[in-house]
Short mmCIF file of the C-alpha atoms (twelve columns), coordinates in Angstrom:
data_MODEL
# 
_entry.id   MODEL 
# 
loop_
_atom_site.group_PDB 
_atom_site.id 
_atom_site.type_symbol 
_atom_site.label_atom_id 
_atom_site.label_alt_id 
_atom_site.label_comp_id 
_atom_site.label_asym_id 
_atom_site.label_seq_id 
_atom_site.Cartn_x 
_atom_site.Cartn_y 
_atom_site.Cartn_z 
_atom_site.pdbx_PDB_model_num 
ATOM 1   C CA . UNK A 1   -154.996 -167.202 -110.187 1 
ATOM 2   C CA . UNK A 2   -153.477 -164.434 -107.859 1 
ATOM 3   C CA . UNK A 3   -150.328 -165.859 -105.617 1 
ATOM 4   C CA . UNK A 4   -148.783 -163.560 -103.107 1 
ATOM 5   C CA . UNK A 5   -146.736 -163.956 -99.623  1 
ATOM 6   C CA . UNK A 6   -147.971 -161.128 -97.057  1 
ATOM 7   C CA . UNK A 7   -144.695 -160.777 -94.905  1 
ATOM 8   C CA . UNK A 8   -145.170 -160.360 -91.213  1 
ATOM 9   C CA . UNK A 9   -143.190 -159.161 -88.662  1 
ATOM 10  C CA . UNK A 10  -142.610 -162.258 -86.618  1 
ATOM 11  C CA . UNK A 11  -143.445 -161.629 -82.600  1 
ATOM 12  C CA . UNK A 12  -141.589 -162.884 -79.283  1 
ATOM 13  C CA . UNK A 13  -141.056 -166.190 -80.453  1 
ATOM 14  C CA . UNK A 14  -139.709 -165.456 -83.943  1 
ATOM 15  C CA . UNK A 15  -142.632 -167.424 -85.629  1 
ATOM 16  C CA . UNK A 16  -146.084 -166.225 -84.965  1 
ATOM 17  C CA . UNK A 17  -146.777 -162.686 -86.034  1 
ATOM 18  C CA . UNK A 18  -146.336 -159.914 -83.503  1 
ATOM 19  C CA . UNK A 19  -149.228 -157.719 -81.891  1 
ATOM 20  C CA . UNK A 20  -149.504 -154.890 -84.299  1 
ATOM 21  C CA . UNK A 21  -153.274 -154.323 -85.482  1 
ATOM 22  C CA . UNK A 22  -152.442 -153.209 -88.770  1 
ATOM 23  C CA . UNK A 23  -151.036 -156.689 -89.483  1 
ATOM 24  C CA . UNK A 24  -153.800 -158.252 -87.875  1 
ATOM 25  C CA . UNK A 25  -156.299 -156.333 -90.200  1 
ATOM 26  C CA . UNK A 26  -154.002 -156.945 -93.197  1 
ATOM 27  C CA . UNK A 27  -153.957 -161.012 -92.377  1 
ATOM 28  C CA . UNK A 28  -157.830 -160.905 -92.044  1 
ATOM 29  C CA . UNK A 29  -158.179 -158.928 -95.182  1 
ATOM 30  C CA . UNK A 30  -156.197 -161.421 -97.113  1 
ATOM 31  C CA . UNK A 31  -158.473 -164.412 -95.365  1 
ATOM 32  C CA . UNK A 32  -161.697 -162.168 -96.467  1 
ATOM 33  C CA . UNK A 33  -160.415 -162.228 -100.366 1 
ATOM 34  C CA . UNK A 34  -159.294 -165.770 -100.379 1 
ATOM 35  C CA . UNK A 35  -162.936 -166.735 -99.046  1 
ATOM 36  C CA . UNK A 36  -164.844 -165.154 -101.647 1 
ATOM 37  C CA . UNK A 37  -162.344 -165.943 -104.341 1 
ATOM 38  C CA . UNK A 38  -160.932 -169.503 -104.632 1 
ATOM 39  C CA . UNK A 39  -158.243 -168.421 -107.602 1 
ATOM 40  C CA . UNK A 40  -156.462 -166.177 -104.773 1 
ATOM 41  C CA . UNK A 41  -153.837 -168.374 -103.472 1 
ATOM 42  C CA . UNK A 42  -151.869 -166.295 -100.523 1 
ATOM 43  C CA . UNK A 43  -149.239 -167.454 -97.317  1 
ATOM 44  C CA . UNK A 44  -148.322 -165.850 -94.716  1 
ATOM 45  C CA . UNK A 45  -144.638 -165.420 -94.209  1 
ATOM 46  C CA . UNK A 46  -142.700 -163.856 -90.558  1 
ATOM 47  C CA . UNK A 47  -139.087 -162.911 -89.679  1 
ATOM 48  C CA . UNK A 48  -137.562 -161.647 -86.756  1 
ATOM 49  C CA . UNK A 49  -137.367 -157.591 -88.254  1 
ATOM 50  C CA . UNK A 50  -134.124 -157.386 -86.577  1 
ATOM 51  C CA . UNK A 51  -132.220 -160.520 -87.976  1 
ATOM 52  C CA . UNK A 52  -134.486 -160.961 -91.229  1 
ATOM 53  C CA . UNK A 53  -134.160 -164.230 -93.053  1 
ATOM 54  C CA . UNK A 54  -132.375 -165.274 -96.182  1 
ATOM 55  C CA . UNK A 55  -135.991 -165.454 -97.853  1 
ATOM 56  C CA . UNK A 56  -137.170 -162.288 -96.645  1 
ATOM 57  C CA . UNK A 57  -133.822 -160.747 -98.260  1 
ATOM 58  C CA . UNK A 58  -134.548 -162.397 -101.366 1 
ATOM 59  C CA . UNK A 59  -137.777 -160.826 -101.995 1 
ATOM 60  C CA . UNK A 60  -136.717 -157.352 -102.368 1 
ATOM 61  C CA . UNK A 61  -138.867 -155.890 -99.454  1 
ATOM 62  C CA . UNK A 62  -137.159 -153.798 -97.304  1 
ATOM 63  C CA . UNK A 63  -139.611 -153.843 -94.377  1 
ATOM 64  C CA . UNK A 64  -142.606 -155.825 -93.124  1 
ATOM 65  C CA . UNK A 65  -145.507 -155.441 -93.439  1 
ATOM 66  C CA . UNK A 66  -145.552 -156.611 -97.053  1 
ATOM 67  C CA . UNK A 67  -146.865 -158.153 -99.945  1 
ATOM 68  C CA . UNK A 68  -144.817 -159.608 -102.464 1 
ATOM 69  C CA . UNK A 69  -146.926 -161.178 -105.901 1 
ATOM 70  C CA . UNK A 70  -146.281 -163.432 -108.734 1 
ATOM 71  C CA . UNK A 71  -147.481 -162.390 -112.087 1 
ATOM 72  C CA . UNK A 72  -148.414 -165.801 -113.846 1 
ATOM 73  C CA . UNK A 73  -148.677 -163.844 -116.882 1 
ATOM 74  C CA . UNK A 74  -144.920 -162.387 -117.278 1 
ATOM 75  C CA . UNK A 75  -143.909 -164.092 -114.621 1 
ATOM 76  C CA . UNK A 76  -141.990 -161.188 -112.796 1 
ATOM 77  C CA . UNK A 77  -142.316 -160.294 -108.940 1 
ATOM 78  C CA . UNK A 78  -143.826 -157.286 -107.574 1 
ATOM 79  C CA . UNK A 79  -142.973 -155.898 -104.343 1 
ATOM 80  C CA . UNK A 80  -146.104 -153.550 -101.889 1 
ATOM 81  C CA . UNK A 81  -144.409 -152.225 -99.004  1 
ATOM 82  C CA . UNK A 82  -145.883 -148.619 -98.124  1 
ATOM 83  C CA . UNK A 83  -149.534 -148.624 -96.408  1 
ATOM 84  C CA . UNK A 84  -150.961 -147.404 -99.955  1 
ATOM 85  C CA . UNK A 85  -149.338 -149.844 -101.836 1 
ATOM 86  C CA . UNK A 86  -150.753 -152.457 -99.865  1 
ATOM 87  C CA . UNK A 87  -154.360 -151.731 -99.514  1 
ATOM 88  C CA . UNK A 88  -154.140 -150.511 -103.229 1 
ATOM 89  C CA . UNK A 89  -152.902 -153.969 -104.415 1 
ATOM 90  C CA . UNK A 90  -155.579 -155.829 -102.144 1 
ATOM 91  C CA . UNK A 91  -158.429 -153.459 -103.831 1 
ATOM 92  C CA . UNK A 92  -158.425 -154.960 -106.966 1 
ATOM 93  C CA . UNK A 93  -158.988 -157.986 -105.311 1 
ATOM 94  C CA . UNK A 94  -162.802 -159.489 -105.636 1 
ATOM 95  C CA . UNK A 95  -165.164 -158.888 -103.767 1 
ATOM 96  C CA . UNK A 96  -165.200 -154.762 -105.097 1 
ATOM 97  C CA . UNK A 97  -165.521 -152.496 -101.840 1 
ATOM 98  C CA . UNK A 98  -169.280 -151.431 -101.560 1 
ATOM 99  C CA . UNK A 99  -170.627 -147.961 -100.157 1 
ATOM 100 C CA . UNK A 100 -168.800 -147.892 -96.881  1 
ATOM 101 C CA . UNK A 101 -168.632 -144.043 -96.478  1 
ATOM 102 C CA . UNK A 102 -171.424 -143.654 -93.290  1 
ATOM 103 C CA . UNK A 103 -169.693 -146.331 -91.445  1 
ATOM 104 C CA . UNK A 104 -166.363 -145.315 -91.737  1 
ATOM 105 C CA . UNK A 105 -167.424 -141.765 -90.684  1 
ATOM 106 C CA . UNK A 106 -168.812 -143.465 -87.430  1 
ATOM 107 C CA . UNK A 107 -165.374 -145.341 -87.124  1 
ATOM 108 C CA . UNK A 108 -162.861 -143.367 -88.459  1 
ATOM 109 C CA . UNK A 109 -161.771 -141.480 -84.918  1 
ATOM 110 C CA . UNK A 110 -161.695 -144.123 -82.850  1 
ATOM 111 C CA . UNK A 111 -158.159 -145.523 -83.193  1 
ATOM 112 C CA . UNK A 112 -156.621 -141.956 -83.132  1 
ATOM 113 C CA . UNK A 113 -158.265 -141.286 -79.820  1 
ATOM 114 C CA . UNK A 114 -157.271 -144.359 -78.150  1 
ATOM 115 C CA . UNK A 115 -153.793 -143.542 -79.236  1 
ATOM 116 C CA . UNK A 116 -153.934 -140.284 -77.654  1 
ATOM 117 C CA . UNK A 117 -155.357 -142.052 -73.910  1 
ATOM 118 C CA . UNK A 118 -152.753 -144.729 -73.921  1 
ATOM 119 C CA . UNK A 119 -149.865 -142.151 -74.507  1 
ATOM 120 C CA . UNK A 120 -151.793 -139.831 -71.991  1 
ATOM 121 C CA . UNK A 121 -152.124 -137.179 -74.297  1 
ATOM 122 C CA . UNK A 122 -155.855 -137.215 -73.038  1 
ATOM 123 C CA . UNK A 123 -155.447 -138.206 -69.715  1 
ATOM 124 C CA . UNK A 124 -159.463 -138.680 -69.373  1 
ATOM 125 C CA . UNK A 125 -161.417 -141.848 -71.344  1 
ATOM 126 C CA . UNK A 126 -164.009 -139.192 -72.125  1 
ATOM 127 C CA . UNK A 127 -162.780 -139.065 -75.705  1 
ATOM 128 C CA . UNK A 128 -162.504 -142.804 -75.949  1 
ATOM 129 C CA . UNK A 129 -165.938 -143.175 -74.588  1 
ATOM 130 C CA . UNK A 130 -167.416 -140.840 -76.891  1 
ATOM 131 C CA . UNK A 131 -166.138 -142.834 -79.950  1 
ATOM 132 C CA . UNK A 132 -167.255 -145.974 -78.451  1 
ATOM 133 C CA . UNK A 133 -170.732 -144.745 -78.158  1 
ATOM 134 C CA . UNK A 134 -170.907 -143.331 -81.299  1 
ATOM 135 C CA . UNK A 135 -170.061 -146.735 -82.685  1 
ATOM 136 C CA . UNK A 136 -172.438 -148.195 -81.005  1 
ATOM 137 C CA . UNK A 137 -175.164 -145.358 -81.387  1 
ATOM 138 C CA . UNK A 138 -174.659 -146.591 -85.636  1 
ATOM 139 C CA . UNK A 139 -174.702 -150.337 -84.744  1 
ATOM 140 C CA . UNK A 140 -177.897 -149.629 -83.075  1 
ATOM 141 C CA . UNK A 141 -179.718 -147.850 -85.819  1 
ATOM 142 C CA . UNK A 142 -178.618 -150.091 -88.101  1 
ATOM 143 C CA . UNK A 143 -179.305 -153.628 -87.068  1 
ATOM 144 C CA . UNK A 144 -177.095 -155.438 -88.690  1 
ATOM 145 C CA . UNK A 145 -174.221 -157.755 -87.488  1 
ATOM 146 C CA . UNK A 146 -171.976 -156.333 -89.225  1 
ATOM 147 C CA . UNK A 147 -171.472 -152.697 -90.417  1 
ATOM 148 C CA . UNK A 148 -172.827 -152.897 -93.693  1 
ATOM 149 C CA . UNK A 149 -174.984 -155.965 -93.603  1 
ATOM 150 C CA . UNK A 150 -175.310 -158.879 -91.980  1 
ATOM 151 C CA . UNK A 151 -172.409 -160.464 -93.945  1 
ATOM 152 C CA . UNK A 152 -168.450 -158.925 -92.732  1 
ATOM 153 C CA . UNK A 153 -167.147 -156.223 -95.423  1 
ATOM 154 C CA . UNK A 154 -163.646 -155.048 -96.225  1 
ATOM 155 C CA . UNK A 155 -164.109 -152.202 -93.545  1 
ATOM 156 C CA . UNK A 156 -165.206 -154.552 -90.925  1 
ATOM 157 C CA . UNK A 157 -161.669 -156.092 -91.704  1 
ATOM 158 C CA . UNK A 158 -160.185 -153.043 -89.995  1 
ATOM 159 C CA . UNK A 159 -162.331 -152.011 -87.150  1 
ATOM 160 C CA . UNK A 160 -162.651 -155.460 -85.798  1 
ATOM 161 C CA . UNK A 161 -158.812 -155.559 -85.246  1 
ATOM 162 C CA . UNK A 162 -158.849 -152.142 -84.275  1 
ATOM 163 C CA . UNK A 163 -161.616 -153.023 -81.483  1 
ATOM 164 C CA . UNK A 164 -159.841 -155.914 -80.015  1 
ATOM 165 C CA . UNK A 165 -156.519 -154.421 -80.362  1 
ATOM 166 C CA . UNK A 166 -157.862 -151.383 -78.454  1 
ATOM 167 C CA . UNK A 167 -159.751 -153.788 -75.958  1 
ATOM 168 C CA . UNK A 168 -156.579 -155.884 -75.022  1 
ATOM 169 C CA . UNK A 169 -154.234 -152.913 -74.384  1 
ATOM 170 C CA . UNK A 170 -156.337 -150.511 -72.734  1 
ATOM 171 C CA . UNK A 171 -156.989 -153.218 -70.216  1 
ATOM 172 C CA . UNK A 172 -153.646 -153.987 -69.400  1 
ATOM 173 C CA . UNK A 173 -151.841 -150.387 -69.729  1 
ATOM 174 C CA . UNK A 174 -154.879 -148.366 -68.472  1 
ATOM 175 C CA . UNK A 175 -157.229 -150.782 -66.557  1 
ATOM 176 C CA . UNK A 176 -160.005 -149.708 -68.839  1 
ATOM 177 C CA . UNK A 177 -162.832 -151.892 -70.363  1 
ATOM 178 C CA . UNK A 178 -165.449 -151.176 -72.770  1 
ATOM 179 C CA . UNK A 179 -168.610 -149.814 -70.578  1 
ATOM 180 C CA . UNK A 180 -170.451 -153.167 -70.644  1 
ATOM 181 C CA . UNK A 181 -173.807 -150.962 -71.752  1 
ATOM 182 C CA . UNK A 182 -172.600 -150.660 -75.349  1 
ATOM 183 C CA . UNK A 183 -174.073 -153.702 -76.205  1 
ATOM 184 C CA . UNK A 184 -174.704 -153.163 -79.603  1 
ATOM 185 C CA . UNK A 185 -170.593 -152.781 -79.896  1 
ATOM 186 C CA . UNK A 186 -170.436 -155.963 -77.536  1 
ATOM 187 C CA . UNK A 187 -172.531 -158.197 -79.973  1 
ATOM 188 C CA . UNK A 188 -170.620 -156.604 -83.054  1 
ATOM 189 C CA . UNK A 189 -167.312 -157.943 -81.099  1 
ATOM 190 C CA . UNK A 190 -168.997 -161.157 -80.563  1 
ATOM 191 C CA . UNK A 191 -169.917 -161.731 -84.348  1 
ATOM 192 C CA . UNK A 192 -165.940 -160.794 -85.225  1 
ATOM 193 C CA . UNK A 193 -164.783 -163.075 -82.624  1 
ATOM 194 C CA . UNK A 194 -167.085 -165.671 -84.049  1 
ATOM 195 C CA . UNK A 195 -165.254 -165.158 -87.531  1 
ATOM 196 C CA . UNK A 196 -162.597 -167.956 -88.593  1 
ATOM 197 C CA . UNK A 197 -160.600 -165.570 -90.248  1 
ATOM 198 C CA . UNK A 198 -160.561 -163.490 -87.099  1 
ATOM 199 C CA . UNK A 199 -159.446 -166.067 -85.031  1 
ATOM 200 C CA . UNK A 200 -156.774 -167.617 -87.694  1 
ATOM 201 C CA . UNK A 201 -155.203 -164.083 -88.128  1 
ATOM 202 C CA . UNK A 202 -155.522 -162.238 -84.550  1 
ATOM 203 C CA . UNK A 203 -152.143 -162.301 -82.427  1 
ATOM 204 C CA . UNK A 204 -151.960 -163.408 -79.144  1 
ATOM 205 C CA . UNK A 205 -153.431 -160.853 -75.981  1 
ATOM 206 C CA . UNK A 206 -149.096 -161.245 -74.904  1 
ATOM 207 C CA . UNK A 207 -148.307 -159.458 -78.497  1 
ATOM 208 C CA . UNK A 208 -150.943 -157.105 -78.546  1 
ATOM 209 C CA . UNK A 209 -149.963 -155.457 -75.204  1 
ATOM 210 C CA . UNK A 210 -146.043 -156.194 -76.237  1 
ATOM 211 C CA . UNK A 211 -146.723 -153.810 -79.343  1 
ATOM 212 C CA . UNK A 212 -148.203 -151.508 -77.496  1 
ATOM 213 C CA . UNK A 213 -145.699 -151.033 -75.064  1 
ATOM 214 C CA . UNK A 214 -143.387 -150.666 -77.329  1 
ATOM 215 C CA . UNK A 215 -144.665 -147.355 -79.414  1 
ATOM 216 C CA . UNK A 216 -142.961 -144.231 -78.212  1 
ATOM 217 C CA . UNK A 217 -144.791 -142.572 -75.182  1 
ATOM 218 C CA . UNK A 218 -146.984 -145.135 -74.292  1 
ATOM 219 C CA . UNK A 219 -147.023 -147.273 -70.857  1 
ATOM 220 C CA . UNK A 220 -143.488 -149.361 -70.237  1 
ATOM 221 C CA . UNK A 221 -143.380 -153.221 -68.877  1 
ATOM 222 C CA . UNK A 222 -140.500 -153.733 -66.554  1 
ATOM 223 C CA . UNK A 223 -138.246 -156.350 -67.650  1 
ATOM 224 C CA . UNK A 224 -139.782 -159.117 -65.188  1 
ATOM 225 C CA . UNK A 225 -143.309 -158.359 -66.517  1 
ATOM 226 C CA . UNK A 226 -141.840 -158.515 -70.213  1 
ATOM 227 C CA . UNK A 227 -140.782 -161.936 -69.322  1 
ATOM 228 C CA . UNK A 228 -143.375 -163.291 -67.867  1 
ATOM 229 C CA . UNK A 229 -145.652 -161.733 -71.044  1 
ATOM 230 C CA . UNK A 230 -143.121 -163.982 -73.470  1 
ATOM 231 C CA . UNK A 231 -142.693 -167.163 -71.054  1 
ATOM 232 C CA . UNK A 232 -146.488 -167.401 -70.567  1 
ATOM 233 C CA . UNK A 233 -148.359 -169.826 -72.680  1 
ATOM 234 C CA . UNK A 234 -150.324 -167.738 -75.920  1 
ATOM 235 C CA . UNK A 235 -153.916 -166.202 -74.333  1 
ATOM 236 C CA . UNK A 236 -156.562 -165.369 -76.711  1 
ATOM 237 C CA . UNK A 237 -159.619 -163.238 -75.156  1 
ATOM 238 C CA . UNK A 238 -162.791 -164.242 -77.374  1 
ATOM 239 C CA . UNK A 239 -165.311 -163.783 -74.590  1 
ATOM 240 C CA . UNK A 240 -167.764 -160.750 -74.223  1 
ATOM 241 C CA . UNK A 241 -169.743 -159.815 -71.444  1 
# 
């Protein structure tokens, strides 16, 4: 049996986790595991990162996200905190990664670009757009719910949080939505949103946009909209068009 915590920042109120998409695809990637091996036993832990609890302390991690795993066998504790560490600890979980090496060339700009509009380093969608379409253009040819089959793979685990992270910000920092013609990407959204371990693991629309706002260079909330993004009940945008 494999039995691990996956420590979470904790968002604006100090007990669900906070809008970053890494986390996201790290919570959904521990759901994926867990559902196609019943030996891995995992929670999901948070703490405020600026006032981090007792527990957290007591693990040994020095920052969140991260994984921290009991060895039944010797019965010692080991610690994943870097990026590498992580996903290199969740790859020897079942199920084995398959040939994901087309699809993650069709994916693998699409994050970076976004980052680069929101911070208006490209002050033009163009770039955005092209990505999209290019995702889209592969969903197309391919005909498959997912991006390797009709059944969700690791590296669906990533661009599904990616794509909704993407979705919620650029709406509310850029007034941009996905150009409702893609609909290829639209019904690839639709079967992630249709995912339990999506739902269970996505943050709130309020975190997502909180996150973003709060990366160097991007968009600012004044404090009143801050507030309001905090005070309002938790909104979770499932619905395509």
């Amino acid at each position: 049996m494999t039995k691990f915590s996956l420590w979470l920042a904790a968002g604006s109120n100090n007990v669900l986790p906070a809008g970053d998409p890494y986390a996201h695809h790290l919570f959904m990637r521990c759901l994926f595991h867990a559902k196609h091996d019943k030996s891995i036993k995992f929670e999901v832990k948070t703490t405020n990162v600026n006032k981090k609890s007792q527990e957290f302390k007591e693990t040994g991690l020095r920052r969140m996200p991260g994984i921290c795993a009991n060895d039944e066998e010797s019965g010692e504790t080991q610690t994943f905190e870097t990026e590498d560490e992580i996903l290199d600890f969740l790859e020897f979980l079942e199920p084995k990664r398959g040939d994901d090496e087309e699809a993650e060339n069709a994916t693998c700009d699409l994050f970076r670009q976004f980052a680069r509009y929101v911070k208006d380093v490209e002050h033009k969608d163009t770039c955005l757009n092209t990505e999209l379409l290019r995702l889209d253009k592969y969903l197309s040819e391919h005909g498959t719910r997912f991006l390797l089959s009709d059944d969700i793979a690791h590296l669906d685990c990533l661009v599904l949080t990616r794509l909704h992270s993407i979705r919620i910000a650029a709406k509310a920092l850029k007034n941009y939505e996905f150009p409702p013609d893609l609909t290829h990407l639209w019904d690839y959204l639709k079967s992630g949103y249709d995912l339990e371990m999506f739902r269970l693991s996505c943050p709130s629309d309020q975190e997502i946009i909180l996150h973003w706002t709060e990366l160097k260079d991007t968009p600012n909330l004044s404090a009143k909209e801050r507030a309001k993004l905090v005070r309002d009940e938790p909104i979770y945008s499932f619905s395509v068009v």
